[in-house]
C-alpha positions in Angstrom: -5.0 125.8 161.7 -8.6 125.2 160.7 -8.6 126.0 157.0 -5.2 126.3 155.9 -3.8 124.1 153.0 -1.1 123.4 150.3 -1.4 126.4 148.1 -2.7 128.6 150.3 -1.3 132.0 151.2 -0.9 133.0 154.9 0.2 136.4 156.2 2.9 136.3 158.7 2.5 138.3 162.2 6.6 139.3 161.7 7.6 140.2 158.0 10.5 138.9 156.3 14.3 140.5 155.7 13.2 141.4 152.3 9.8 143.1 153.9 7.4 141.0 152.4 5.0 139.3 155.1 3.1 136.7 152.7 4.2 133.2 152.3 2.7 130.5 149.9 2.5 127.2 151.6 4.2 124.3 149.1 4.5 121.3 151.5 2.0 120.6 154.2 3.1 118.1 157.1 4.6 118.0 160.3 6.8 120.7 159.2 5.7 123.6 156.5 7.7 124.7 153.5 6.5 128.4 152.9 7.7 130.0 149.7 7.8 134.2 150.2 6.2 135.9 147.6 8.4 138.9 146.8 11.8 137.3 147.3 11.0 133.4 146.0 13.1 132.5 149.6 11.9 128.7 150.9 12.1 127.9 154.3 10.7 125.4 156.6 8.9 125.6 160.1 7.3 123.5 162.7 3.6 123.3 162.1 2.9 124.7 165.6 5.4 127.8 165.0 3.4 128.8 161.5 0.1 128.1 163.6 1.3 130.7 166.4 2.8 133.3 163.8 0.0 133.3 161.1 -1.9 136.5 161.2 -4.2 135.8 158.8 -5.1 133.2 155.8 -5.3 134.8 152.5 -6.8 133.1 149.5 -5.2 132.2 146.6 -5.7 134.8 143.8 -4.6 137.8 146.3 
């Protein structure tokens, strides 16, 4: 994960149950908190999961 960061919105490869694919990262460690965008659901992953299922990193205003 080169350039990813906290606050910085990744697209997911898979998209959610509510059908939103774009999660906001709010805690940055060994484990991510992502935040989804449409639904305001937090969960948390394993850094190396969210490295294999990020699609693409998507700045901040988008």
């Amino acid at each position: 994960m080169k350039d990813i960061k906290l606050g910085d919105v990744i697209e997911l490869k898979k998209g959610h149950a509510c059908g939103a694919n774009k999660w906001e990262i709010i805690r940055f460690g060994a484990d991510l908190k992502l935040k989804c965008l449409n639904c305001e659901r937090v969960v948390m992953l394993p850094r190396i999961d969210v490295r294999k299922r990020t699609k693409k990193i998507l700045n901040r205003d988008e």
